[in-house]
C-alpha positions as CSV (number, residue, x, y, z in Angstrom):
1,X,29.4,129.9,130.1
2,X,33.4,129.8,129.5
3,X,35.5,128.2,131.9
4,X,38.5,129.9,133.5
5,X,41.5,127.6,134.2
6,X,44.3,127.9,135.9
7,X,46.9,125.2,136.1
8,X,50.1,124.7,138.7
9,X,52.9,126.3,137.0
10,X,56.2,124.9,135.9
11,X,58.6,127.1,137.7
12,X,61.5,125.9,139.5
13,X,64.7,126.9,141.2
14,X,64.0,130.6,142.8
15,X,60.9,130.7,141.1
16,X,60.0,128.2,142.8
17,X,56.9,125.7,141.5
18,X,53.3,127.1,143.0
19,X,49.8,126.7,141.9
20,X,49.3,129.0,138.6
21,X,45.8,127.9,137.2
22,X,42.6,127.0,138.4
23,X,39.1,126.7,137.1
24,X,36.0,128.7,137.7
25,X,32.9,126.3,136.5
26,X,29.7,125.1,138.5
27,X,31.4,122.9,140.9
28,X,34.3,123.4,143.1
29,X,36.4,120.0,142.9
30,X,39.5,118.2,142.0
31,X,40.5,117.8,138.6
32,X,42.5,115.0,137.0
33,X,44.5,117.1,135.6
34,X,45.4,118.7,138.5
35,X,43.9,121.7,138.0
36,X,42.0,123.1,141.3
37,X,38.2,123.9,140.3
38,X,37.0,126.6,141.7
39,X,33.4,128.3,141.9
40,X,33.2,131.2,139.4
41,X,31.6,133.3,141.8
42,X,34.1,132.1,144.9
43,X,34.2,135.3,147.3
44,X,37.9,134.1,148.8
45,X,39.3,134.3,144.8
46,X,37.6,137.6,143.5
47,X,38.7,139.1,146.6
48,X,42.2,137.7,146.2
49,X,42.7,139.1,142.6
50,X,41.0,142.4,143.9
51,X,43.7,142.7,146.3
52,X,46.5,141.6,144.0
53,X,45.2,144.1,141.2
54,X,44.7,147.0,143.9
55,X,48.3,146.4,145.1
56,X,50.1,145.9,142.2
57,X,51.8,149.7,141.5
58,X,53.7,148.5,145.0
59,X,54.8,145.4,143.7
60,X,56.4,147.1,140.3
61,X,57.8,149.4,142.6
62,X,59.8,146.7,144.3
63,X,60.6,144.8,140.9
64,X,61.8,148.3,139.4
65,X,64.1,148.9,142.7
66,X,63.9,145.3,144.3
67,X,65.6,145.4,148.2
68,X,68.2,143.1,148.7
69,X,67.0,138.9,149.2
70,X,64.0,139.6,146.7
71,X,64.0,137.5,143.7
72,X,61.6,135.7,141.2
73,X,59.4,138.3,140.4
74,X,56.5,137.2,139.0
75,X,52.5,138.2,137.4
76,X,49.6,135.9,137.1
77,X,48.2,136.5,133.5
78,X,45.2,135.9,131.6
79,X,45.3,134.4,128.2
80,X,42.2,133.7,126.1
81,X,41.5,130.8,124.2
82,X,38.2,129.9,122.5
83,X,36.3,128.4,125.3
84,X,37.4,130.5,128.1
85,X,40.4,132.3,129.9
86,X,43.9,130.3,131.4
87,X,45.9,131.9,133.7
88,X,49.3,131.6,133.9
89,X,52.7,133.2,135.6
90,X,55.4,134.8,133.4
91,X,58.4,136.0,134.3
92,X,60.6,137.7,134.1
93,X,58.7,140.4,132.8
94,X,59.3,144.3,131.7
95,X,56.9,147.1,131.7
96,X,56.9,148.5,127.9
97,X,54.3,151.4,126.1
98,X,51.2,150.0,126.6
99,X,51.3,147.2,128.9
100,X,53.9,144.2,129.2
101,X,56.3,142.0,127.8
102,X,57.5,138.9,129.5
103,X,58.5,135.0,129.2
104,X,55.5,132.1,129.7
105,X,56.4,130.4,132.9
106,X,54.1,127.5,132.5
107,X,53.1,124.6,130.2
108,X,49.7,125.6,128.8
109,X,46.9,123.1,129.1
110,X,43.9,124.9,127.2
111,X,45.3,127.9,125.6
112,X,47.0,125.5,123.1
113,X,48.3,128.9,120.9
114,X,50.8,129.3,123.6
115,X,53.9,127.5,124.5
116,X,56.3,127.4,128.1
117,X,59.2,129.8,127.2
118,X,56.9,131.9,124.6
119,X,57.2,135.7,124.7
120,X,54.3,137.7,125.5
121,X,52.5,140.6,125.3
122,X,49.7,141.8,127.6
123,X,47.9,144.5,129.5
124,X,47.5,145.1,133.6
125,X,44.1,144.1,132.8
126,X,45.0,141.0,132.0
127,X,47.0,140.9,135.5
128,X,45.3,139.1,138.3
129,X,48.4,138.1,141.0
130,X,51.2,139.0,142.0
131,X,54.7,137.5,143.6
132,X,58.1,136.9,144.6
133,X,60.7,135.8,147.1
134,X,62.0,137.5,149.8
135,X,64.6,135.9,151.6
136,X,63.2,132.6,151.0
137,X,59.8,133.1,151.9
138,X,56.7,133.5,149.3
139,X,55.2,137.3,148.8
140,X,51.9,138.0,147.5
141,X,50.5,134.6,145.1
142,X,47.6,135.6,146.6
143,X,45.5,133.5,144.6
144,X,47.7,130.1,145.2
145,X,47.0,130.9,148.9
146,X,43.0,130.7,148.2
147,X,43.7,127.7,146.4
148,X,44.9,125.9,149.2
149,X,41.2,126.0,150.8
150,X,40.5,123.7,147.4
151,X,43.0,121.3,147.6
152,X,43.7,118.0,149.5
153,X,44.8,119.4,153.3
154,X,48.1,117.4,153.2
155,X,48.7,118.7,149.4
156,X,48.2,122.4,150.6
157,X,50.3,122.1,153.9
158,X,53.3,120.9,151.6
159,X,53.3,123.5,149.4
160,X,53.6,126.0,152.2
161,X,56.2,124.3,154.4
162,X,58.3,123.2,150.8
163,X,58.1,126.7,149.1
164,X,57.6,129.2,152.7
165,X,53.9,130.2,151.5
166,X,52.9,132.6,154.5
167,X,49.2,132.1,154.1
């Protein structure tokens, strides 16, 4: 069965670094690589994306007409590579015909066709999160918040006192 990673993402300044990738195999556990394993079948995750997906026409209302102290407008992506799926943020990002064009936000691990800083192209299918600032604190990232149940308690209560993660 093909793995679906998802790494922490490379983001900094008012995009602000947060979890971007994790993996869905047999096992929930932590990676060496840093990359939180998660349970393919893990309710708190497919209900986390099912939330982000079934909000998202609000969240491009906001980033077409964003209210004042919102910034760093982000979506969680899948990408394909042979033996699975990585998921990764880009932004910024711009609606076009057909689906999406916007700038790769993290440093691949798996989808090795891929670079940080590469433009590209993909469909709201492909969408799975959502997220942004507003006045300084974390919106959506839904799926970072489930990741936090899968991570060290310390490691998970820095990320939401360092980058205001209201989860």
């Amino acid at each position: 069965m093909p793995r679906t990673r998802f790494s922490k993402a490379t983001l900094s300044g008012l995009l602000l670094a947060a979890i971007a990738v994790f993996v869905w195999p047999a096992q929930a556990r932590q990676a060496r690589d840093r990359a939180v394993i998660v349970d393919r079948d893990d309710a708190g995750m497919l209900a986390a994306i099912e939330h982000a997906r079934s909000t998202l026409d609000s969240f491009l209302a906001l980033h077409a007409h964003p209210p004042a102290g919102a910034t760093g407008f982000k979506l969680k992506v899948r990408f394909p590579y042979a033996q699975g799926s990585e998921y990764m943020w880009v932004t910024p990002f711009t609606e076009v015909p057909g689906g999406f064009v916007g700038t790769l936000a993290d440093e691949p691990r798996y989808a090795t066709d891929l670079a940080n800083g590469q433009q590209v192209r993909f469909t709201r299918r492909d969408i799975s999160d959502w997220g942004y600032v507003q006045d300084g604190r974390q919106k959506g990232s839904f799926t970072v918040c489930v990741l936090f149940r899968h991570m060290p308690k310390a490691e998970a209560d820095n990320y939401r006192r360092d980058y205001h993660f209201d989860c």
